[in-house]
C-alpha positions in Angstrom: -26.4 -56.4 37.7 -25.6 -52.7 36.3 -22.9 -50.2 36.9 -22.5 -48.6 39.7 -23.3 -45.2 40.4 -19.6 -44.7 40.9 -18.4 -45.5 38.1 -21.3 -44.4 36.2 -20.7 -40.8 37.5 -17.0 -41.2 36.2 -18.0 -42.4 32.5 -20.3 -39.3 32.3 -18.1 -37.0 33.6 -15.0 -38.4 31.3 -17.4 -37.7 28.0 -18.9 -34.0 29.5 -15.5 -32.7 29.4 -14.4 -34.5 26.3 -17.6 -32.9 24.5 -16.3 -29.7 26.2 -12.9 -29.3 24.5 -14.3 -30.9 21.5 -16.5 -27.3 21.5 -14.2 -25.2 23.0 -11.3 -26.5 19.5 -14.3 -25.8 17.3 -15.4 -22.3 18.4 -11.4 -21.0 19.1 -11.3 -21.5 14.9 -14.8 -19.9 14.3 -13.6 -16.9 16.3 -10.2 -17.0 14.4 -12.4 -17.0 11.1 -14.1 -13.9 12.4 -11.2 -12.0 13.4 -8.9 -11.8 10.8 -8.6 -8.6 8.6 -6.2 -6.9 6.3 -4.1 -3.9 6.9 -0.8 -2.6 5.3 0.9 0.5 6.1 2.6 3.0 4.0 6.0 3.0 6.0 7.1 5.7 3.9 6.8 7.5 0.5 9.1 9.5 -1.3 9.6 11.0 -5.2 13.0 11.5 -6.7 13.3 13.3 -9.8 15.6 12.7 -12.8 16.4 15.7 -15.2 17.8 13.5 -17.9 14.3 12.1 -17.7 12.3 14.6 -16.9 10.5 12.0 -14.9 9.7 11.5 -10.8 10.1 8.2 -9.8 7.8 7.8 -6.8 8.6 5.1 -4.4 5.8 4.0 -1.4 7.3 1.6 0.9 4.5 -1.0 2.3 4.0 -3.6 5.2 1.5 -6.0 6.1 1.0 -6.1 9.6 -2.5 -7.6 9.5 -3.7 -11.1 9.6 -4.1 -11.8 5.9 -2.3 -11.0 3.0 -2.8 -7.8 1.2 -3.1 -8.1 -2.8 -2.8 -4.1 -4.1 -4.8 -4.3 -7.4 -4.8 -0.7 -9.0 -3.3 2.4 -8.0 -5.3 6.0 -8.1 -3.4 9.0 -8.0 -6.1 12.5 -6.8 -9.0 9.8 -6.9 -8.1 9.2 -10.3 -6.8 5.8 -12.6 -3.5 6.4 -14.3 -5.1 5.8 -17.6 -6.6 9.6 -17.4 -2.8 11.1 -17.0 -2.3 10.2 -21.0 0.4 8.3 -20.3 2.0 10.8 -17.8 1.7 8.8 -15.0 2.4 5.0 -14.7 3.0 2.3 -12.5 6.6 0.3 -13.0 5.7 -2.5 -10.2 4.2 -5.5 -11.8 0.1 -5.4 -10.4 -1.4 -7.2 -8.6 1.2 -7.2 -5.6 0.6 -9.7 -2.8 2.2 -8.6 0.5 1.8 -11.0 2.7 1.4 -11.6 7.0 4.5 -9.6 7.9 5.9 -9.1 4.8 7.3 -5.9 3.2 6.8 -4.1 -0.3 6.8 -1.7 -2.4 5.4 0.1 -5.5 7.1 2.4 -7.9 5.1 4.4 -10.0 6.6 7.1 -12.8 5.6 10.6 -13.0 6.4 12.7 -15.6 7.3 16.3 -15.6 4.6 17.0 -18.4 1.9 16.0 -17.0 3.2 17.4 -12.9 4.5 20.6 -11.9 7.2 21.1 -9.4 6.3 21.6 -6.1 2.4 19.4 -6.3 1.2 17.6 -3.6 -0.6 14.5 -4.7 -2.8 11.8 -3.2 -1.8 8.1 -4.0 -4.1 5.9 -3.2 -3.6 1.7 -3.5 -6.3 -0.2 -3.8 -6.7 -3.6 -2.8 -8.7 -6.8 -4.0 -11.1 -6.4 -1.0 -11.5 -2.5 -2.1 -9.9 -0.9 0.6 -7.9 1.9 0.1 -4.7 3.3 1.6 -3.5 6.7 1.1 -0.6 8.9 1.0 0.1 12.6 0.6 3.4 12.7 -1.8 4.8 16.2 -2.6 7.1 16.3 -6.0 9.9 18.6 -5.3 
């Protein structure tokens, strides 16, 4: 008086594949743990200067088209923290800036005309949380 190898077979063959997508759930979000990153692009980047000023008002238009959100932490301008530009050079978007999955940004940062000369090139570079750094050449005309 047992089962039968019938339905025996059928029992064991109902839990294999159970166990099976049971493994295959668990290790699609392992990979997707794995694979995620952050990256945001500088769509564009552009400096507009005011006379009555005497300031550049520098503009750098971001997206995130990664699969986490970006938070932008600092800004460096010629590898360097604003706070060495004695006040010359600041940044008018409230930091830390979360961009998020998809999402678009910017940062405006103030430049002025004593502390740059017409016609520089500079290097902005955003940092983020993670310490990765994206970079833009920006010429102040």
């Amino acid at each position: 008086m047992g089962i039968s190898i019938v339905v025996s077979t059928i029992v064991l063959a109902t839990v294999s594949m159970v166990v099976a997508v049971a493994v295959v759930y668990w290790m699609g979000d392992i990979a997707g743990l794995y694979t995620r990153f952050q990256r945001l692009e500088i769509t564009s980047a552009h400096a507009t200067y005011s006379s009555d000023t005497r300031n550049w008002t520098a503009t750098i238009n971001l997206k995130n088209p990664g699969t986490e959100d970006v938070t932008i932490n600092s800004v460096l301008i010629n590898g360097k923290p604003l706070s060495e530009f004695n006040g010359y050079a600041k940044v008018t978007t409230t930091l830390p800036l979360k961009i998020k999955i998809g999402q678009e940004g910017s940062i405006k940062l103030q430049l002025n005309r004593a502390g740059f000369n017409v016609g520089t090139t500079i290097e902005i570079r955003l940092l983020s949380a993670i310490g990765q750094g994206y970079s833009k050449p920006l010429t102040l005309n």
